[in-house]
C-alpha positions in Angstrom: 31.5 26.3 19.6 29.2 23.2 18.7 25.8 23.3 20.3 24.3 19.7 21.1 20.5 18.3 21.0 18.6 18.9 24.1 17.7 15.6 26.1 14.1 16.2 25.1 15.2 16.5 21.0 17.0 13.2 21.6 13.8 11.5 23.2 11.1 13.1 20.6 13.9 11.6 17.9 14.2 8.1 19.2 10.6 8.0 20.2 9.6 8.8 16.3 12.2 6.0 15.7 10.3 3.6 17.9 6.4 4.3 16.7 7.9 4.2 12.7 9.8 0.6 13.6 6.3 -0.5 14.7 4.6 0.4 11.7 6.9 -1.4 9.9 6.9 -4.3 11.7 3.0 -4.0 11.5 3.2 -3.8 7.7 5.8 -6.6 6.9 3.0 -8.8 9.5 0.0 -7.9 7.0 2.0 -7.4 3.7 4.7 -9.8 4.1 5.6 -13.3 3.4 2.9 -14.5 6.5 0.1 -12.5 4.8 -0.8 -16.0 3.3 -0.5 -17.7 6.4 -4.4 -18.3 5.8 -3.1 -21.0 3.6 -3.1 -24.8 3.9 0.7 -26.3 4.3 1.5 -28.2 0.9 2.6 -31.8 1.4 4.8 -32.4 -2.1 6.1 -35.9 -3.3 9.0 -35.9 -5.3 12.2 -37.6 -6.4 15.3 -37.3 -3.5 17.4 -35.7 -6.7 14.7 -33.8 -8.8 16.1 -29.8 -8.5 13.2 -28.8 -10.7 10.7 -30.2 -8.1 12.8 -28.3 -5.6 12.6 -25.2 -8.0 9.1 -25.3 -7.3 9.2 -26.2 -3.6 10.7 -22.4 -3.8 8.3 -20.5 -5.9 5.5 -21.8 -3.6 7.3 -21.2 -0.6 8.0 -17.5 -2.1 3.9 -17.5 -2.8 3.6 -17.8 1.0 3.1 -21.5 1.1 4.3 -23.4 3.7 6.0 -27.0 2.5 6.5 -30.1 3.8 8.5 -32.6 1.7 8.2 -36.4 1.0 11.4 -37.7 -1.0 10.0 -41.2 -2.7 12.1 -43.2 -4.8 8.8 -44.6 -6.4 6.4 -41.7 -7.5 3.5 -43.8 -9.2 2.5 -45.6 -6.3 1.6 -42.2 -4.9 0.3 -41.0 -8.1 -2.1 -44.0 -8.0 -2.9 -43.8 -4.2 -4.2 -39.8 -5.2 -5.9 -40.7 -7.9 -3.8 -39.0 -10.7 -4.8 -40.0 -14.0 -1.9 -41.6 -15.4 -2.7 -38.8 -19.0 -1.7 -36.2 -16.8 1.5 -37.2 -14.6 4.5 -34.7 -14.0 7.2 -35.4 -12.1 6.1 -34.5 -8.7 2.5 -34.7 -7.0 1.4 -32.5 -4.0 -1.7 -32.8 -1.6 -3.1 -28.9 -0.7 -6.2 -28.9 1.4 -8.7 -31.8 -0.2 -6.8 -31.3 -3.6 -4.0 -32.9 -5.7 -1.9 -30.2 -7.6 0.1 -32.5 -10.0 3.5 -30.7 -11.5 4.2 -27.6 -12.5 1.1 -25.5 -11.8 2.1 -21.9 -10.4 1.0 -20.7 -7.1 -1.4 -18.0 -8.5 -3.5 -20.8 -10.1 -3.3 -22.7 -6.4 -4.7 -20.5 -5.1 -7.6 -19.5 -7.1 -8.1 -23.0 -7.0 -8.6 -22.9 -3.0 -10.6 -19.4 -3.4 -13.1 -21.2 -5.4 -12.8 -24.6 -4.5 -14.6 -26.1 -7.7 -15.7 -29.8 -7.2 -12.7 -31.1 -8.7 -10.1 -33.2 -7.4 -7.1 -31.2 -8.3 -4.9 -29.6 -10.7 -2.3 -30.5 -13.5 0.4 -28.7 -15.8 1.1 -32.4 -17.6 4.6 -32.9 -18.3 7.2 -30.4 -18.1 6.8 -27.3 -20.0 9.7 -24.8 -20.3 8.4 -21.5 -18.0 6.0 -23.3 -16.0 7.3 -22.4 -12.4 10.5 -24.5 -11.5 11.5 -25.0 -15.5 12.3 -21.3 -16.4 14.9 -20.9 -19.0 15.2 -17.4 -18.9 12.2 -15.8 -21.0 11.4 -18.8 -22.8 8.1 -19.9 -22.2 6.3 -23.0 -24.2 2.4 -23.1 -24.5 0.8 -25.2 -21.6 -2.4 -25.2 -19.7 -3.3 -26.1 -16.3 -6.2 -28.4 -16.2 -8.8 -29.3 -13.3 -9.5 -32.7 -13.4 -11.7 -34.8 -11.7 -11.8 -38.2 -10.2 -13.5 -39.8 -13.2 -10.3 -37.6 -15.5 -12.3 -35.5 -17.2 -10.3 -32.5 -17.5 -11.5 -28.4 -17.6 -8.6 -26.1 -19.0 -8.2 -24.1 -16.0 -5.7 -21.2 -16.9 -3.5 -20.9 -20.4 0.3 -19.8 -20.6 2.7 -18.9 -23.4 -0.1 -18.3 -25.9 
């Protein structure tokens, strides 16, 4: 004949249940995708049709950003309006906190940038380098450096990839 758990067997089980669910739910709230909800929402202008802009949209929305989009059919009027030298243009611009982060630039550099907050007025991966975040071709990866820049332009190589 079968023997079944006692009452008290069943309540010590589902009481262990209920006190590991809350660590869990305590460790996804400090090591989860909110851990970074210390940082500023990122306001990103870009082209209605661009998917690599939307490629990065995701990796800093993976980085714990939160996004807001603009869709603009004319990007250098709001290039200008940040004061984006024209030298370092990409296809999208985004407004973080007090700074401009123009293209490409991947989260990690973000937010070192807001960690440190240098007297800059933002950062730029110029152009559209293959394995800059948003433009991955699978392991290919083309030199390119994300600059500071400043609002006179004078540019600081920030961080170096694909070296």
């Amino acid at each position: 004949m079968a023997s079944f758990a006692s009452y008290q067997t069943h309540l010590k089980a589902f009481g262990i249940g209920i006190v590991l669910a809350a660590l869990g739910v305590g460790a996804y709230l400090q090591f989860g995708p909110s851990a970074s909800a210390g940082l500023p929402t990122v306001t990103v202008y870009k082209s209605p049709s661009c998917q690599c802009c939307s490629d990065w949209i995701a990796h800093m929305k993976e980085e714990g950003f939160e996004v807001e989009v603009q869709s603009k059919l004319r990007m250098k009027p709001v290039k200008k309006q940040v004061g984006l030298p024209a030298s370092l243009a990409a296809c999208h611009t985004s407004v973080v906190g007090n700074y401009v982060v123009e293209g490409h630039v991947p989260a990690q550099e973000v937010k070192q940038l807001l960690r440190e907050q240098p007297d800059v007025r933002g950062l730029s991966v110029p152009g559209m380098p293959v394995g800059s975040p948003g433009m991955e071709r699978g392991n290919r990866v083309e030199p390119y450096e994300v600059v500071t820049f400043t609002p006179s332009g004078e540019t600081t190589v920030f961080a170096q990839y694909g070296q």
